[in-house]
C-alpha positions as CSV (number, residue, x, y, z in Angstrom):
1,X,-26.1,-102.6,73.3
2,X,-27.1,-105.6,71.0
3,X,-28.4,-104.5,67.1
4,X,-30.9,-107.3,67.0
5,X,-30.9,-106.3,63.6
6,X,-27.7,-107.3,62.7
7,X,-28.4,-109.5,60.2
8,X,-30.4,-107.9,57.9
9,X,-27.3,-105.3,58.3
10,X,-24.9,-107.2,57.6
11,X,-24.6,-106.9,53.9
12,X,-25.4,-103.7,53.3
13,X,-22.9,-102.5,56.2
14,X,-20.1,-104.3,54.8
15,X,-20.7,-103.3,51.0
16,X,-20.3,-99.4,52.7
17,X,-17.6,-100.3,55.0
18,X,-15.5,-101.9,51.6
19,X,-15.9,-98.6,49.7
20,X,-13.3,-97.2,52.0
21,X,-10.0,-97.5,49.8
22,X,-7.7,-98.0,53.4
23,X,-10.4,-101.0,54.2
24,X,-10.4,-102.6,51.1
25,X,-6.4,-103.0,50.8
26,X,-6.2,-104.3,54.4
27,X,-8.4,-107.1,53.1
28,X,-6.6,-108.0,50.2
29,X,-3.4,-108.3,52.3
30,X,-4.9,-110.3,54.9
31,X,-6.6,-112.4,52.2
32,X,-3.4,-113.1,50.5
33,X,-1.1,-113.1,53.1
34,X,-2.8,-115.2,55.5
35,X,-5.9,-116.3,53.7
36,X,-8.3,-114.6,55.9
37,X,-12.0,-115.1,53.7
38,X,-13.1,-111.4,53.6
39,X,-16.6,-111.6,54.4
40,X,-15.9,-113.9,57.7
41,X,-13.4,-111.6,58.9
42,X,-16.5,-108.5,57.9
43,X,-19.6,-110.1,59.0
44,X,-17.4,-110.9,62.5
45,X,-16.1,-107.4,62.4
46,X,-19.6,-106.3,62.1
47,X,-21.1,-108.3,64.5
48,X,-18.6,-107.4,67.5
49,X,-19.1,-103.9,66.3
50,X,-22.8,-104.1,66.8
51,X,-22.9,-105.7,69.9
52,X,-23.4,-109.1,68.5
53,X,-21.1,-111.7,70.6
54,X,-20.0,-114.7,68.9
55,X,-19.1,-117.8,70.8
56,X,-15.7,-119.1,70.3
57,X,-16.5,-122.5,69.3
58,X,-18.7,-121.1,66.5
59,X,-15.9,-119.0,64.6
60,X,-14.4,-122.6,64.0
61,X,-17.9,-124.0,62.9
62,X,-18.3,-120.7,60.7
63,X,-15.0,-121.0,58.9
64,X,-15.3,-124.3,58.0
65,X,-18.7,-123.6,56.2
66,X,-17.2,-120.2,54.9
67,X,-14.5,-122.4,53.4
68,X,-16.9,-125.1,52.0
69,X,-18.8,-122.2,50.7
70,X,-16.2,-120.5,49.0
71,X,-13.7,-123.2,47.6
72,X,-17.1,-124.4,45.8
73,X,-18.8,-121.5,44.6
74,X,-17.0,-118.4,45.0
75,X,-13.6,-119.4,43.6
76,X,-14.2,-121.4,40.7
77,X,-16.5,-118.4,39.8
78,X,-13.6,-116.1,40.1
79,X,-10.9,-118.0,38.3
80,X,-13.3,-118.7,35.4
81,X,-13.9,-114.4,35.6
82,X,-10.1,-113.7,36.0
83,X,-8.8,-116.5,33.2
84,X,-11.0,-114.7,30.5
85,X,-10.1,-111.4,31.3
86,X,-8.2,-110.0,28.5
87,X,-8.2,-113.2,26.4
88,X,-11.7,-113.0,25.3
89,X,-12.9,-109.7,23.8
90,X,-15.7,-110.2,21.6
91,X,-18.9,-108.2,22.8
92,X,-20.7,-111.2,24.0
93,X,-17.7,-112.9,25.7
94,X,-17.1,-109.8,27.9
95,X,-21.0,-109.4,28.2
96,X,-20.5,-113.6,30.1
97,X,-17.5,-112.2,31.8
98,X,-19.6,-109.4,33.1
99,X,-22.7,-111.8,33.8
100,X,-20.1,-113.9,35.9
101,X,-19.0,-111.2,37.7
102,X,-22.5,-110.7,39.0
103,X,-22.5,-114.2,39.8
104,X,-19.9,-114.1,41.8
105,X,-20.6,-110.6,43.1
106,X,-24.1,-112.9,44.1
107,X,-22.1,-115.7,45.5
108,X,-20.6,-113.8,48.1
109,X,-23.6,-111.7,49.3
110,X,-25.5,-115.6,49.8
111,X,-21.9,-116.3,51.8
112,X,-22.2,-112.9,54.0
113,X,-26.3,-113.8,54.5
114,X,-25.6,-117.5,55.6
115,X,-22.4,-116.3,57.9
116,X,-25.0,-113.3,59.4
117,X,-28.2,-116.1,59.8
118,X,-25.8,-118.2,61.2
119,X,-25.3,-115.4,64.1
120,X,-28.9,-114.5,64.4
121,X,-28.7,-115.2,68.4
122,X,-26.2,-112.8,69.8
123,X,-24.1,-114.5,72.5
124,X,-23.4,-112.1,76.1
125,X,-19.9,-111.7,77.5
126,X,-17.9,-113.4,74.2
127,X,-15.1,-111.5,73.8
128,X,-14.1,-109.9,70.1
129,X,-15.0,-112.7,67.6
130,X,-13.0,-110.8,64.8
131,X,-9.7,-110.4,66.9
132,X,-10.0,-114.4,67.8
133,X,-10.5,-115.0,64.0
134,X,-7.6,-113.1,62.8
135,X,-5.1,-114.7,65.8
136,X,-6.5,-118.5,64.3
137,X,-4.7,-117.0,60.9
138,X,-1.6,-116.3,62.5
139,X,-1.5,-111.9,62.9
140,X,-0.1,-110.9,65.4
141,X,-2.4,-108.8,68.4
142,X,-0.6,-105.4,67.0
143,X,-2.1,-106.5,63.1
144,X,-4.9,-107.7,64.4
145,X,-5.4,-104.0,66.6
146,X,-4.9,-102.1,62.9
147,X,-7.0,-103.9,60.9
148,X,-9.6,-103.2,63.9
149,X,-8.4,-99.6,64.1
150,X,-8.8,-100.0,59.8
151,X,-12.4,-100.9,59.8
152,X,-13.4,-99.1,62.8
153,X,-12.6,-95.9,60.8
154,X,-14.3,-97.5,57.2
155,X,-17.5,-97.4,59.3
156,X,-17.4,-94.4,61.0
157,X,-16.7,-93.2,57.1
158,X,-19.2,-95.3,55.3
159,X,-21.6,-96.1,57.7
160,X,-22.3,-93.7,60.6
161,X,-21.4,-90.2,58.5
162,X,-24.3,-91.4,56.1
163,X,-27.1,-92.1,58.4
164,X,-29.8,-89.2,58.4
């Protein structure tokens, strides 16, 4: 069954899914080990999870525009967060570390609603867009099953055991 609301889901899904400590470790390996972009791999996660198909040909459009997206604003935002961290401890340089933090906190849920608007038309029959995703970064189909298995369990955690 298609969530035809899957858009306006899609941040605050993915915000409870990456609470779960097991979730959130998988996708710091995968980001540094094969620079998988987090919220592309989630949003597509969340979209085959809600029914949501994906055509193939527009996970390649998708991460090039995630990419664009993120090598302009989301990392210079982090490295300018992560380089003053610890060097500058005045009061009102950690309160501008803290005010980029929300920036880039900001940043990414923009990149998660342009990914999820990008998807608003659920395609029928396409198989597992996050699975494709993770074999275009090079994981194997046994990684690829675990970080599945990984985030399958996140939102059965996060997600389903908290609706009413």
């Amino acid at each position: 069954m298609i969530d035809f609301d899957f858009p306006a889901r899609a941040w605050p899904d993915m915000c409870a899914a990456y609470r779960d400590a097991d979730l959130a470790a998988a996708c710091l390996a995968l980001q540094q080990g094969f620079a998988v972009d987090v919220p592309l791999l989630l949003v597509l996660s969340l979209a085959d999870r809600a029914g949501h198909g994906v055509a193939p040909q527009t996970i390649a459009s998708l991460e090039t525009g995630a990419r664009d997206w993120r090598d302009t604003v989301i990392v210079p935002l982090r490295h300018t967060r992560q380089a003053m961290k610890g060097r500058y401890a005045a009061p009102a340089e950690t309160a501008l570390r803290e005010d980029i933090k929300r920036a880039e906190l900001e940043a990414e849920h923009l990149h998660v609603l342009r990914l999820a608007e990008t998807l608003a038309a659920p395609v029928a029959d396409a198989p597992p867009a996050a699975r494709d995703y993770l074999a275009t970064r090079g994981l194997t189909d046994e990684a690829a099953n675990d970080f599945i298995e990984t985030f399958a369990a996140a939102c059965a955690a996060q997600i389903e055991s908290k609706k009413p």
